[in-house]
C-alpha positions in Angstrom: 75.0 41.1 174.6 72.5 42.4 172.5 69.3 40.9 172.1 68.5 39.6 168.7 65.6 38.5 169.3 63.9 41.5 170.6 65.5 43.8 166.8 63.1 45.9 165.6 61.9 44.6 162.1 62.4 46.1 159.0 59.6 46.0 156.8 60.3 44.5 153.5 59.1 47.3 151.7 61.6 49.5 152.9 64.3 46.6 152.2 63.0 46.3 148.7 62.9 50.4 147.9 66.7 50.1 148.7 67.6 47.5 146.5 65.9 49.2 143.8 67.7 52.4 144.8 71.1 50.9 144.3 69.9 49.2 141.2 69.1 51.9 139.8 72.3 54.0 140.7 73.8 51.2 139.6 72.2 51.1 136.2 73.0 55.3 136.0 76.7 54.9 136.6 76.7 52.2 133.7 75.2 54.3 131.5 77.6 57.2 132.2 80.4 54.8 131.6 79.2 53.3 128.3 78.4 56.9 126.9 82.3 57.8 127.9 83.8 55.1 126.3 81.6 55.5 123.6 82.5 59.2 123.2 85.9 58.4 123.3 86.4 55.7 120.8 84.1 58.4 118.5 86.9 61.1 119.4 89.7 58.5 117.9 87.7 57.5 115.1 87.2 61.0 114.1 90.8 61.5 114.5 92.2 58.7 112.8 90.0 59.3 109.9 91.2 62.9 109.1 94.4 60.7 108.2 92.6 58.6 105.8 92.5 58.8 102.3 89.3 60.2 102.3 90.5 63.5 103.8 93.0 64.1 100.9 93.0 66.9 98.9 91.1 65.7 95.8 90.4 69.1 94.3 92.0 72.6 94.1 89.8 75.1 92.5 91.7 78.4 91.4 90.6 81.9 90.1 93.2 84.0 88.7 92.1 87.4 88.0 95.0 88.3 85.3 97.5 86.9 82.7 99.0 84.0 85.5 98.7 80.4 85.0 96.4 78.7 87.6 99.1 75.6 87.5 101.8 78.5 88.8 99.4 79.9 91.2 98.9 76.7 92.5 102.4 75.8 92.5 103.4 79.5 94.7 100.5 78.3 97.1 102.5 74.9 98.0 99.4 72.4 97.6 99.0 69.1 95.9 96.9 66.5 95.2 97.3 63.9 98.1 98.1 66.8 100.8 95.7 66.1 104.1 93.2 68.5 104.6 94.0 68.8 108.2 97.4 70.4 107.4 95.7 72.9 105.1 96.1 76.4 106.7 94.5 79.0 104.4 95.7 82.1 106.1 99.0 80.9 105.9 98.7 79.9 102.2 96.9 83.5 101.6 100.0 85.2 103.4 102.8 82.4 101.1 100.9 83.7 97.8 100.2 87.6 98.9 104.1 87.6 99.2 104.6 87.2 95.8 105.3 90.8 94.5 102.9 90.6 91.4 100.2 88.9 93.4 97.2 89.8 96.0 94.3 90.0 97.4 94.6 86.2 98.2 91.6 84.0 99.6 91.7 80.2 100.6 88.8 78.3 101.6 89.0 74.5 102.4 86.0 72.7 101.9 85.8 69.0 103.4 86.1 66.7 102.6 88.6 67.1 99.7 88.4 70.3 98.2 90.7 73.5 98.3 89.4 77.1 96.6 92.3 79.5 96.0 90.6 83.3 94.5 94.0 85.6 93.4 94.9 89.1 91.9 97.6 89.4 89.4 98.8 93.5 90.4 98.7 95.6 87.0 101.8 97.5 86.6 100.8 101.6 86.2 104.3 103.2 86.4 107.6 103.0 85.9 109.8 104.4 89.1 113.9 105.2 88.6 116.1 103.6 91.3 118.5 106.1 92.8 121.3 103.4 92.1 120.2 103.0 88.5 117.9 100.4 87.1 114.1 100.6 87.0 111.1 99.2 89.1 107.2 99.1 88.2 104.3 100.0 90.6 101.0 98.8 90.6 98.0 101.2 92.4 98.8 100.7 95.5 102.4 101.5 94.9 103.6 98.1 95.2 106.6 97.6 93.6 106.4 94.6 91.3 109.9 94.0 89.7 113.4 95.4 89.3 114.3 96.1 85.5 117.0 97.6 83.6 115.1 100.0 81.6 111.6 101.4 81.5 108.6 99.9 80.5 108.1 101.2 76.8 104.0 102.6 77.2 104.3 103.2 81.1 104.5 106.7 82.5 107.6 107.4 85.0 106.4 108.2 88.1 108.8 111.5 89.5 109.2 112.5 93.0 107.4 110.2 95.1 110.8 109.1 97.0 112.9 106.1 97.2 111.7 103.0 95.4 112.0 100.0 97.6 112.8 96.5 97.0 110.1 94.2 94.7 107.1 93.3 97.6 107.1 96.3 99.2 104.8 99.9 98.7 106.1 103.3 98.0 105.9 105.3 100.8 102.3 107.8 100.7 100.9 105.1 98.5 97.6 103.4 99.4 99.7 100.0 100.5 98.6 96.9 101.5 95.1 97.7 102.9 94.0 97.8 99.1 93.1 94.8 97.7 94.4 94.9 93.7 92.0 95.8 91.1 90.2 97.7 93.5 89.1 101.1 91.5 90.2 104.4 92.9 86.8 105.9 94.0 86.7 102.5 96.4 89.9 103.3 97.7 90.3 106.9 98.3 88.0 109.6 98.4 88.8 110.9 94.1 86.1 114.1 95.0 88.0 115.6 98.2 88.1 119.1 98.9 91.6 120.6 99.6 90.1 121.2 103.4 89.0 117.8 103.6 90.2 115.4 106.1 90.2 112.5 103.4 92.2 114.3 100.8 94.3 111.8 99.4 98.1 111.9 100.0 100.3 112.9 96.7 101.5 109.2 96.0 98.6 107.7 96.2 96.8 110.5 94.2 99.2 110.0 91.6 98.6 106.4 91.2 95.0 107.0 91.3 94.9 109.4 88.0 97.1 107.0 86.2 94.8 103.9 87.2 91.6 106.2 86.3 92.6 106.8 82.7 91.3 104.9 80.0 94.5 102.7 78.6 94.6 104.9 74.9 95.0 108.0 77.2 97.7 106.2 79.7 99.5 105.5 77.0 99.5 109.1 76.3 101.0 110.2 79.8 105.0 110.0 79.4 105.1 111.2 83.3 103.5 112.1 86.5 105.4 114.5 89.2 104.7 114.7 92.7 105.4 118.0 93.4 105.5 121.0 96.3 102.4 122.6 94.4 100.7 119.3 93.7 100.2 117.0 90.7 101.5 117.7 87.1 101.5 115.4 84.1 103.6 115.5 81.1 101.4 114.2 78.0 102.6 113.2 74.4 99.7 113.2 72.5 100.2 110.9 69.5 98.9 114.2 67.3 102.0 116.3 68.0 105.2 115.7 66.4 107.4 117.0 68.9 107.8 117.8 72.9 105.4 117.5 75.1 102.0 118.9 77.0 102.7 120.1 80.6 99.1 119.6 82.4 98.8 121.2 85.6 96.5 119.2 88.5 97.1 121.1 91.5 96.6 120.1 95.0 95.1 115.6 95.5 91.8 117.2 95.4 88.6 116.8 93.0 91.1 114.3 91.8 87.8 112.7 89.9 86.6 115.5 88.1 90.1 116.0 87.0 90.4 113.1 85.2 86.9 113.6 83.7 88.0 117.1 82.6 91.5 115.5 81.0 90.1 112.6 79.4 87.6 115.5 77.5 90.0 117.5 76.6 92.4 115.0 74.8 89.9 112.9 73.1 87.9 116.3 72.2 90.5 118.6 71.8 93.4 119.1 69.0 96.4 119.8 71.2 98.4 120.6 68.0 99.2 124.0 69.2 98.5 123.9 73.1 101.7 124.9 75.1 99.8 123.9 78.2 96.6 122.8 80.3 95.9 124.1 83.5 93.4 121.8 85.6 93.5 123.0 89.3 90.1 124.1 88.6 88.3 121.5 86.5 85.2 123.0 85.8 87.0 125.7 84.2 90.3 124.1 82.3 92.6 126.4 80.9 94.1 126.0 77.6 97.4 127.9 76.5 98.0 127.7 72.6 100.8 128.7 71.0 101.1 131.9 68.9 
């Protein structure tokens, strides 16, 4: 039996320093609760609210850099008024519009609480290329093809040898392709002062395109055709001077393709090409003129 009388006694300061010990761990585990429910119900309120009205979109601000409608633009992307912005995805809203053959370069921001920005390119049309089934398809810079047609476009060069044109969406083969953003000028997206050693020397499509893209529209319009050929570039020009046939101009290799164009654009603004039979460029600080006798 044990001997109550004879206990030990606990002194009350002890008793009381345990009390306040489970008080206190008391007092922690409330707060830990209360800061989990309240984090919770924050969670759901933030939640829910996305769904609200107030998370709408309100506002869809559009750039267009070219001759498209920003009403059509927004119409490709797939966003309205009233859309929630939680459903917005801009990459896939970029990828919806950069799909469209005669667009790119597509950015989308959403900015909350209501706001979408679209930025577009409209791709500029540079060449016409013939379809080995018949039929017709223009080319931007970056050799995308833009549309089918039945016949040329009247005031677009024909673009000769580069291969097969593919369907409207997708880039010539050679050509600088989707990396490019439209608009982008040529000395931004190939190197236009390669040597013919260099590594970077540009590959014949894409050199093609680049001349046409460089020239100044009065001489584009001058340019009836550019050739891709087994000894380089050559351009057939009808200078609006010469009643009849022609000017073969000789580019050689995809290099110095800058000082090329610089040498060309002298020579037909400068020159009276009345009586030239041909113009040799491979070497551009020295062009070479034949005339007729």
């Amino acid at each position: 039996m044990v001997d109550v009388l004879n206990r030990p006694r606990i002194d009350p300061r002890f008793v009381q320093r345990w009390i306040e010990a489970r008080r206190a761990e008391g007092r922690r585990r409330l707060r830990v609760l209360v800061a989990a429910v309240s984090l919770l119900v924050l969670l759901l309120l933030s939640f829910g609210s996305v769904y609200t009205p107030l998370f709408h979109v309100r506002h869809i601000r559009v750039t267009v850099s070219g001759p498209v409608a920003e009403s059509a633009v927004v119409a490709l992307a797939g966003v309205g008024h009233g859309n929630l912005m939680i459903h917005i995805n801009p990459a896939e809203i970029a990828r919806r519009l950069d799909a469209y053959p005669q667009l790119g370069g597509a950015r989308v921001a959403k900015h909350w609480p209501g706001t979408v920005s679209i930025r577009v390119s409209v791709r500029t049309p540079v060449a016409n290329v013939a379809r080995a089934t018949g039929g017709w398809a223009t080319v931007d810079a970056t050799g995308r093809v833009l549309t089918d047609r039945a016949a040329p476009v009247i005031g677009l060069p024909v673009l000769q040898g580069a291969g097969v044109a593919p369907g409207p969406g997708q880039w010539l083969a050679g050509a600088l392709g989707p990396v490019v953003i439209p608009g982008t000028k040529p000395s931004a997206a190939l190197n236009m002062d390669a040597s013919s050693d260099s590594a970077t020397l540009p590959s014949a499509p894409a050199a093609a395109l680049a001349v046409l893209q460089s020239l100044p529209p009065a001489l584009l319009s001058e340019v009836v055709s550019v050739t891709v050929g087994p000894n380089g570039l050559s351009l057939a020009v009808l200078p609006a001077n010469i009643a009849a046939g022609s000017v073969p101009v000789d580019l050689g290799d995809e290099s110095q393709l800058g000082q090329k164009v610089a040498a060309f654009d002298a020579l037909l603004t400068q020159t009276d090409l009345a009586n030239v039979v041909s113009i040799d460029l491979t070497v551009p600080d020295r062009p070479a003129v034949l005339t007729a006798r």
